[in-house]
FIFI-897765 format. One record per residue (C-alpha): residue number from 0; x, y, z. Coordinates in steps of 0.1 Angstrom, whole numbers, always signed. Example, Ala and Ser with C-alpha at 12.3 -4.5 7.8 and 13.67 -1.06 7.14 Angstrom:
// residues 2
SITE   nr      u      v      w
SITE    0   +123    -45    +78
SITE    1   +137    -11    +71
***
This chain:
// residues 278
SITE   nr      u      v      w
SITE    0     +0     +0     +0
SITE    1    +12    +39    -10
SITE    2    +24    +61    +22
SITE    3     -9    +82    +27
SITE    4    +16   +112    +25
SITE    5    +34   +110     -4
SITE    6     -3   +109    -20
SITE    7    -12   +136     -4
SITE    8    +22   +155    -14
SITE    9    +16   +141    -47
SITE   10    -20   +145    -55
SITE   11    -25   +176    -34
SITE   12     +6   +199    -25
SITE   13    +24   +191    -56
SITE   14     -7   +203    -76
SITE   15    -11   +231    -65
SITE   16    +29   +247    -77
SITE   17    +32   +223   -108
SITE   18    +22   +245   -132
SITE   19    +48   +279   -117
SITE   20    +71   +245   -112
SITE   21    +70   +235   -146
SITE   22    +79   +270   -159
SITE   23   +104   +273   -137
SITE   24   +120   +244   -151
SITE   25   +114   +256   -192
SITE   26   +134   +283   -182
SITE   27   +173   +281   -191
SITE   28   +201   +275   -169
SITE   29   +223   +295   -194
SITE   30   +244   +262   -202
SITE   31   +279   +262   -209
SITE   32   +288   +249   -245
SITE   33   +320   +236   -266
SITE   34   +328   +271   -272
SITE   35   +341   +270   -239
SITE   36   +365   +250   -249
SITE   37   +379   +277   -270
SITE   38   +373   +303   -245
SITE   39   +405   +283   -223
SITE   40   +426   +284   -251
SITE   41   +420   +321   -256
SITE   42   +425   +327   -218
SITE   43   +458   +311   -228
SITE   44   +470   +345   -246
SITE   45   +498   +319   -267
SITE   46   +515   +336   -291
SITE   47   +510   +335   -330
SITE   48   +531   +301   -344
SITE   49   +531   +286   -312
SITE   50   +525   +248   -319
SITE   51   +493   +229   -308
SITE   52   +491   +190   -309
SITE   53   +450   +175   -312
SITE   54   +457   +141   -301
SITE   55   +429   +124   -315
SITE   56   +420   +146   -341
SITE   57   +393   +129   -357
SITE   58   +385   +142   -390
SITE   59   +408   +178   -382
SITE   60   +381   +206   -377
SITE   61   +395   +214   -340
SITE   62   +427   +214   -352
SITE   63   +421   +236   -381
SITE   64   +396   +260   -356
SITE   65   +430   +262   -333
SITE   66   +452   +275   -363
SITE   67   +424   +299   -381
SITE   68   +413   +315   -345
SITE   69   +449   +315   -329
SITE   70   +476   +321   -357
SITE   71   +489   +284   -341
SITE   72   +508   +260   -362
SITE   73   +489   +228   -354
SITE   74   +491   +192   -360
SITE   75   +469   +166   -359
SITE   76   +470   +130   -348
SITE   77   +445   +102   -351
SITE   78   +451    +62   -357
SITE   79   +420    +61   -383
SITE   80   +436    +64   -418
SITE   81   +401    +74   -429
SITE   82   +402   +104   -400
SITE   83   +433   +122   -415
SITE   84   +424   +120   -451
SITE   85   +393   +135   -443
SITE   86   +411   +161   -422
SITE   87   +437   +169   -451
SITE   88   +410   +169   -477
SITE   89   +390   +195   -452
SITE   90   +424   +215   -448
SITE   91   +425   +221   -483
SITE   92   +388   +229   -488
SITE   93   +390   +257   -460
SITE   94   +425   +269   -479
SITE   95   +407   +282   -507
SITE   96   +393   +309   -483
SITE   97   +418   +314   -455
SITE   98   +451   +322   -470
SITE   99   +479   +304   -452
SITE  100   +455   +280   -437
SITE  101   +480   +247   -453
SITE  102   +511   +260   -438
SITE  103   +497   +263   -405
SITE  104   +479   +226   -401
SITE  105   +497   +190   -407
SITE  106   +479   +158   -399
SITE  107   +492   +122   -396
SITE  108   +486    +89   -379
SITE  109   +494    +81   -342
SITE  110   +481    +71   -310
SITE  111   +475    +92   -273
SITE  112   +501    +65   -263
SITE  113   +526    +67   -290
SITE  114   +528   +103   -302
SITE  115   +550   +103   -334
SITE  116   +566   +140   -319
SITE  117   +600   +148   -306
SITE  118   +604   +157   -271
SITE  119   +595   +189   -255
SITE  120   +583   +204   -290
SITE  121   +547   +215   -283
SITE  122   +533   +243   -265
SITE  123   +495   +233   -262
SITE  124   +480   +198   -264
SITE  125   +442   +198   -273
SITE  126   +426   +163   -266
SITE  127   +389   +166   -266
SITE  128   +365   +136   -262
SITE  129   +392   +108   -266
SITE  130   +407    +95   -234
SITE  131   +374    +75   -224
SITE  132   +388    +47   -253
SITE  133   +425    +50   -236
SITE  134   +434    +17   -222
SITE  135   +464    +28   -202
SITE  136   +463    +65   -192
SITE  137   +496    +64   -176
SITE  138   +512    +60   -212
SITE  139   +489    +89   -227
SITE  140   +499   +112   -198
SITE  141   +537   +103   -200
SITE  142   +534   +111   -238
SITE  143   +517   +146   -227
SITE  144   +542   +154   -202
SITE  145   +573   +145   -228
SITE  146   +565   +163   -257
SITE  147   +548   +192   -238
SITE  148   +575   +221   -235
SITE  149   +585   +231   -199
SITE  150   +556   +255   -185
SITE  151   +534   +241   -218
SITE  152   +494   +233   -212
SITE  153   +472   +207   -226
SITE  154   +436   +210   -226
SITE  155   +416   +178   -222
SITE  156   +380   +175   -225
SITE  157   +365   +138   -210
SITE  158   +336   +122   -201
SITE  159   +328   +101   -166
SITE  160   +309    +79   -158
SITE  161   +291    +92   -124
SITE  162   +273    +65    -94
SITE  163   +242    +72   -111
SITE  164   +254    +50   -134
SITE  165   +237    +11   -128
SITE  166   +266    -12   -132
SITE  167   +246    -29   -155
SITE  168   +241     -2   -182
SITE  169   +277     +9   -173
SITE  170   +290    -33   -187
SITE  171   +267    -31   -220
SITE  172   +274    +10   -230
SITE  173   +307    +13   -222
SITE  174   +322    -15   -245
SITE  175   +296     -9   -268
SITE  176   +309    +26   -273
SITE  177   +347    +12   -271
SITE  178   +351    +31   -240
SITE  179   +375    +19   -209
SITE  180   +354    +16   -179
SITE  181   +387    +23   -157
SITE  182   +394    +57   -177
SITE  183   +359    +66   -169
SITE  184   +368    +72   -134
SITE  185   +381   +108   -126
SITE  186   +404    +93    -95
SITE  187   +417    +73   -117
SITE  188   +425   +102   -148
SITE  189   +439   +123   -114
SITE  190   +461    +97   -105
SITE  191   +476    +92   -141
SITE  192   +482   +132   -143
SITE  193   +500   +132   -113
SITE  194   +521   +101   -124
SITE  195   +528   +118   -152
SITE  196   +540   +151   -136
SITE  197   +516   +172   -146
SITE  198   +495   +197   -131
SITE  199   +459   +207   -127
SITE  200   +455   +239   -129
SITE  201   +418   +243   -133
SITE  202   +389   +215   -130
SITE  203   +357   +226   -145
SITE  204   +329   +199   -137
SITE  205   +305   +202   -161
SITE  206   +277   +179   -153
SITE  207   +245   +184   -180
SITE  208   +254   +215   -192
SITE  209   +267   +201   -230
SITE  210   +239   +181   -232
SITE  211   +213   +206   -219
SITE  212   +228   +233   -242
SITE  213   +230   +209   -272
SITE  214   +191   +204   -266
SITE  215   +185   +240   -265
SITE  216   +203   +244   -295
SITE  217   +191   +217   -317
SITE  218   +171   +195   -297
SITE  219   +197   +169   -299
SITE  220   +188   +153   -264
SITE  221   +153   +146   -272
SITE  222   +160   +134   -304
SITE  223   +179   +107   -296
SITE  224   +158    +96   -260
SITE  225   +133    +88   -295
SITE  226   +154    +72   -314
SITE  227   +163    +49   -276
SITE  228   +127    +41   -275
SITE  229   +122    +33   -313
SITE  230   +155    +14   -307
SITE  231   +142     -9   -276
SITE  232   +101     -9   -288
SITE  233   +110    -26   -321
SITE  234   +152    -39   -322
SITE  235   +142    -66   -351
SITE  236   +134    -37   -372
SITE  237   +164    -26   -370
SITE  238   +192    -52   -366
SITE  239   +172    -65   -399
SITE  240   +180    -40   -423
SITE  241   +214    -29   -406
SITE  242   +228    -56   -384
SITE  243   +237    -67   -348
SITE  244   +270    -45   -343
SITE  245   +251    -11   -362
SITE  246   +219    -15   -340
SITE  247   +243    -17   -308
SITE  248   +263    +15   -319
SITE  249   +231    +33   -332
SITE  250   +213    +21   -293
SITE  251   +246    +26   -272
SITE  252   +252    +64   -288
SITE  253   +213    +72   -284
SITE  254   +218    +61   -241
SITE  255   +251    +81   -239
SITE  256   +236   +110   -250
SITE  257   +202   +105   -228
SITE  258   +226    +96   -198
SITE  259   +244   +127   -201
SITE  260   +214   +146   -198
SITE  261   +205   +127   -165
SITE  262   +233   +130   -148
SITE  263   +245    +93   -154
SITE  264   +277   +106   -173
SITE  265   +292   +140   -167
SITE  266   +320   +161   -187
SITE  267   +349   +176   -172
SITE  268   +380   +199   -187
SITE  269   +411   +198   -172
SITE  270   +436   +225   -175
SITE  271   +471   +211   -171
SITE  272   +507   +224   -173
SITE  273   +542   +211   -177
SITE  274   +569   +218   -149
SITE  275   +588   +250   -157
SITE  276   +624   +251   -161
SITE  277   +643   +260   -124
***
């Protein structure tokens, strides 16, 4: 049987502010977004041909963002073949419009563990949304920290997995979206940035802000908590016409993105710096 009081809170209190509640809540929190991410860099104040390393570049556009907004000469790394040819072919499109643009930005193959640079070359690392598929974090750090100049900063954007998190979801999402459920814990990143002889210098906890400003902005969240529950009301549909492995990918990015917005997986940035010289 229901506690008389939480019907009564339910049914009766709640009732009577759900309508000023529910406004309340359609009214924005004025959420942070990946522009932010720039905003650190700009904070930065580095000067023009200073060198920038995106570890993990993907298919370039931060890395070509980094040289167009600040005059940096930066390089790209990514173990996808398919990532830097897009990146290249991308560097060559924005060209035709931003003069210099192919002299600024290189791209090439390489891993977070192996970085294919010479020591103590790089002024600012930019990894953003790539640690989480990091096996050993120790390794990526120790790369960070050698080819980092003395008093150089790397920027590192991540996502955690929080204790809202059922341990259950956490075993089917996680390797479904190649993610290492070890990297996923912030003591655990901490503890490989010290290791590694690095510094925090700022920690900004993000919790729902991307994903509640990526709703705002597109309705992003919402869109995929549909295609979730299209996903898990008919999966035959679907693994039908495009197979096991897609309809797990397809299912496993439509959670992560309805997880960030509940609080089950949060964002963080870390600011971190190189020892200076003596």
């Amino acid at each position: 049987m229901v506690d008389d009081s939480f019907l009564a809170q339910s049914y009766d209190a709640f009732v009577q502010v759900e309508e000023e509640f529910n406004e309340a809540l359609d009214q924005t929190l004025d959420p942070r977004g990946p522009d932010l991410l720039f905003d650190v860099v700009a904070e930065l104040a580095l000067p023009d041909g200073a060198t920038a390393l995106d570890v993990g570049c993907g298919e370039g556009r931060h890395a070509i963002e980094l040289a167009k907004r600040f005059n940096l000469r930066a390089r790209g790394v990514d173990p996808v073949p398919r990532h830097i040819a897009v990146a290249m072919h991308e560097a060559r499109e924005q060209a035709r419009s931003f003069t210099g643009l192919l002299g600024s930005v290189t791209f090439g193959t390489g891993t977070a563990e192996e970085l294919p640079v010479e020591d103590q070359t790089v002024d600012l690392i930019w990894c953003r949304d790539v640690l989480v598929h990091v096996d050993d974090l120790n390794a990526a750090y120790g790369e960070f920290r050698r080819v980092l100049k003395p008093g150089g900063r790397a920027l590192i954007y991540q996502m955690f997995a929080t204790d809202r998190l059922e341990p259950q979801e956490a075993g089917w999402l996680l390797p479904t979206m190649g993610c290492v459920a070890a990297s996923m814990v912030p003591e655990h990143a901490e503890a490989a940035i010290e290791a590694a002889g690095l510094r925090i210098d700022r920690r900004i906890v993000l919790g729902t802000e991307w994903a509640e400003w990526g709703h705002e902005h597109s309705g992003k969240g919402g869109r995929k908590l549909l295609h979730a529950a299209r996903l898990l009301r008919e999966p035959d549909r679907y693994i039908e016409r495009f197979g096991q492995a897609n309809y797990d990918i397809a299912l496993g990015d439509s959670l992560w993105h309805v997880y960030r917005l509940i609080g089950k997986l949060s964002d963080r940035i870390y600011l971190l710096s190189s020892p200076a010289r003596p």
